[in-house]
Structures are given as structure tokens and as C-alpha cells.
C-alpha positions as protocol buffer text, in pm:
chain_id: "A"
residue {
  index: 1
  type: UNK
  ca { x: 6425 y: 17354 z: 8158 }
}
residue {
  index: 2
  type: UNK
  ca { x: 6522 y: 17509 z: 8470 }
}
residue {
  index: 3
  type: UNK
  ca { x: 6274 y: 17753 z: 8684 }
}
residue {
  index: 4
  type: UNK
  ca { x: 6571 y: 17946 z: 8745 }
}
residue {
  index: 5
  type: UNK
  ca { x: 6968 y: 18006 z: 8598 }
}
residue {
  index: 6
  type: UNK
  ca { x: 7204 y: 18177 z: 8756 }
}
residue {
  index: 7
  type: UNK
  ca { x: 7423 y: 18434 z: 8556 }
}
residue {
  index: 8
  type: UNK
  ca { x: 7626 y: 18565 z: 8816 }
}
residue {
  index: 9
  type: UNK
  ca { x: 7933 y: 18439 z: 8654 }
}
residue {
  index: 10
  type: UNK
  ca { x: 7836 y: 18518 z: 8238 }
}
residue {
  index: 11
  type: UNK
  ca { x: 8062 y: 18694 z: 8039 }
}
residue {
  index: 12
  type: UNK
  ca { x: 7901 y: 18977 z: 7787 }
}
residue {
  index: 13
  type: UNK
  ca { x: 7937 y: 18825 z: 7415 }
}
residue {
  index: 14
  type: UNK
  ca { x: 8264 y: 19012 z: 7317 }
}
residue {
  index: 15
  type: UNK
  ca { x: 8105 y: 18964 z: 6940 }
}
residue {
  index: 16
  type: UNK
  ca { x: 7775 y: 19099 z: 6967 }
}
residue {
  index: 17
  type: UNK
  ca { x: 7721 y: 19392 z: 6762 }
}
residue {
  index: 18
  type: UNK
  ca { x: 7691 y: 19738 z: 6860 }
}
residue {
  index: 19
  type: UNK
  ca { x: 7341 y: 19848 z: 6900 }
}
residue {
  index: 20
  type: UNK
  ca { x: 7209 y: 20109 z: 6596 }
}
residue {
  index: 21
  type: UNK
  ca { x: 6933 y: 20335 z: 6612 }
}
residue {
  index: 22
  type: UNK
  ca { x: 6664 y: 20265 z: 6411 }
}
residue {
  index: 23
  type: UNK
  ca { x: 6544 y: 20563 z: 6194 }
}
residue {
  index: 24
  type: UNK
  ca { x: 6308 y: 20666 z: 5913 }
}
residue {
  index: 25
  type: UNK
  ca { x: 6460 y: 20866 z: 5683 }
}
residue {
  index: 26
  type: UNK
  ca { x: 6279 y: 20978 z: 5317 }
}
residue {
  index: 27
  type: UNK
  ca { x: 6518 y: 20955 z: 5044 }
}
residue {
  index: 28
  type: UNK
  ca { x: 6445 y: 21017 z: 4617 }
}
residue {
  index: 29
  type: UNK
  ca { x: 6345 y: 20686 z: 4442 }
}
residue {
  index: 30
  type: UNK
  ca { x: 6669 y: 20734 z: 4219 }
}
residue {
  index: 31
  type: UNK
  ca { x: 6891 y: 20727 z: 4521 }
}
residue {
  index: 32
  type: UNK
  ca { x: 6763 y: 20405 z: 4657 }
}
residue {
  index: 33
  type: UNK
  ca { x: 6779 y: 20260 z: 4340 }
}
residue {
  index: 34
  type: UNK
  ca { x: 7156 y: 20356 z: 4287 }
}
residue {
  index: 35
  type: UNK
  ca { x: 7274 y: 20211 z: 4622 }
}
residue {
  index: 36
  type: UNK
  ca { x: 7010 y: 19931 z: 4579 }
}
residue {
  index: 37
  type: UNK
  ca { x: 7197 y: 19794 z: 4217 }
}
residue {
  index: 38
  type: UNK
  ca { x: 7561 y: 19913 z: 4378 }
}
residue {
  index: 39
  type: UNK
  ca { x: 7491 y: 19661 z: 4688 }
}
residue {
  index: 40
  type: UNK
  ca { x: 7418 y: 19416 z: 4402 }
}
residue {
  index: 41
  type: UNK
  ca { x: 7764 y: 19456 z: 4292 }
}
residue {
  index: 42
  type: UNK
  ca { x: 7945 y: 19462 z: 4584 }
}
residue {
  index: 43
  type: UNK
  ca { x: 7664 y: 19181 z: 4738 }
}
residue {
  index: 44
  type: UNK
  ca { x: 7657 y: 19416 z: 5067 }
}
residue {
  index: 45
  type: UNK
  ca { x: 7330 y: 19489 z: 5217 }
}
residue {
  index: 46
  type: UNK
  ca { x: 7182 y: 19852 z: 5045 }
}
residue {
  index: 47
  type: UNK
  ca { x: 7116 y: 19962 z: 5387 }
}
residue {
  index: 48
  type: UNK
  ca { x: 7418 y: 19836 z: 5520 }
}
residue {
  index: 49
  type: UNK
  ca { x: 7588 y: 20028 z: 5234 }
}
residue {
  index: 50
  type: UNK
  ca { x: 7428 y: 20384 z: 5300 }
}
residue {
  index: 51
  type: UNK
  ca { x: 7492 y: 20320 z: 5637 }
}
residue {
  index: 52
  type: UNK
  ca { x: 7892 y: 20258 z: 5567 }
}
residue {
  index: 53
  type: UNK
  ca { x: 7855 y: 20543 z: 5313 }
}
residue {
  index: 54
  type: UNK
  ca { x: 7722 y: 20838 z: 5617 }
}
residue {
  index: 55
  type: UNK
  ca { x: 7949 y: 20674 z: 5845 }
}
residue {
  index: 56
  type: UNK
  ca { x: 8273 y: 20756 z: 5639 }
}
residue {
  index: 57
  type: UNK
  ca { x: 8134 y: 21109 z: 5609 }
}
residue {
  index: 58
  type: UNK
  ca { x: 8091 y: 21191 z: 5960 }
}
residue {
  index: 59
  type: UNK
  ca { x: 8461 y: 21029 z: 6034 }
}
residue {
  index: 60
  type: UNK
  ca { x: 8618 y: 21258 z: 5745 }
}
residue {
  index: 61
  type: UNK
  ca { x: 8366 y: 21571 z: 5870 }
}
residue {
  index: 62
  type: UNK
  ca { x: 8243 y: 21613 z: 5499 }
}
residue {
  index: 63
  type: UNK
  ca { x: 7973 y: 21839 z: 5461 }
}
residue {
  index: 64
  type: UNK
  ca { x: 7712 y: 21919 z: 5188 }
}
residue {
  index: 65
  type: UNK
  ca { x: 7766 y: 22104 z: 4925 }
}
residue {
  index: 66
  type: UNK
  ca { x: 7386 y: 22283 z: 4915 }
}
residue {
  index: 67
  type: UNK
  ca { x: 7290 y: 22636 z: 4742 }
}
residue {
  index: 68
  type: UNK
  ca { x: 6959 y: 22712 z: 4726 }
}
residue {
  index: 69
  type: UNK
  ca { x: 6849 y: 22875 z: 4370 }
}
């Protein structure tokens, strides 16, 4: 192994993934367990799933639908 490589001529991996923010977030028991068994079925990672889920969301600009009793 070399002491020293030279990258002056590298090329950034055109493939490597954007980088995502790593959050916690506290969601209900029964919503973890719906996108847990739905990422079952679709054999997609559950957090890869929410995360797909928020993401089409924010593109289409939904908003909740929250009234306070």
C-alpha cells in the first residue's frame, strides 16, 4: 500500500447516492406496523417506503388534513 495516492485526476462516482439527513421522528406503533407488513409486500425497505411515501407528498404539496376536537 502506498504512503501516498494522488487523486488529482478522480472522477466523483456519478452513482453514488444522494446524501439524506438522518432524523428521529416518533410515530404510533400501528403506523409502523402498517408500512412495516406493506414493505413486506412490496419487499421495499419500511423506511425506504415512508421515505418514498413523504417524498411524493412534498412533490404534489399535499397537506394534512388536521382539526383539533
Amino acid at each position: 500500500m502506498r504512503k501516498e495516492y494522488d487523486f488529482s485526476n478522480a472522477v466523483k462516482n456519478p452513482y453514488a447516492r444522494k446524501v439524506k439527513t438522518p432524523v428521529t421522528i416518533r410515530l404510533d406503533q400501528k403506523t409502523v406496523e402498517y408500512f412495516k407488513g406493506l414493505s413486506e409486500q412490496i419487499n421495499l425497505p419500511y423506511q425506504t417506503l415512508i421515505n418514498s411515501y413523504l417524498t411524493d407528498c412534498a412533490q404534489r404539496g399535499l397537506k394534512p388534513n388536521i382539526s383539533w376536537k
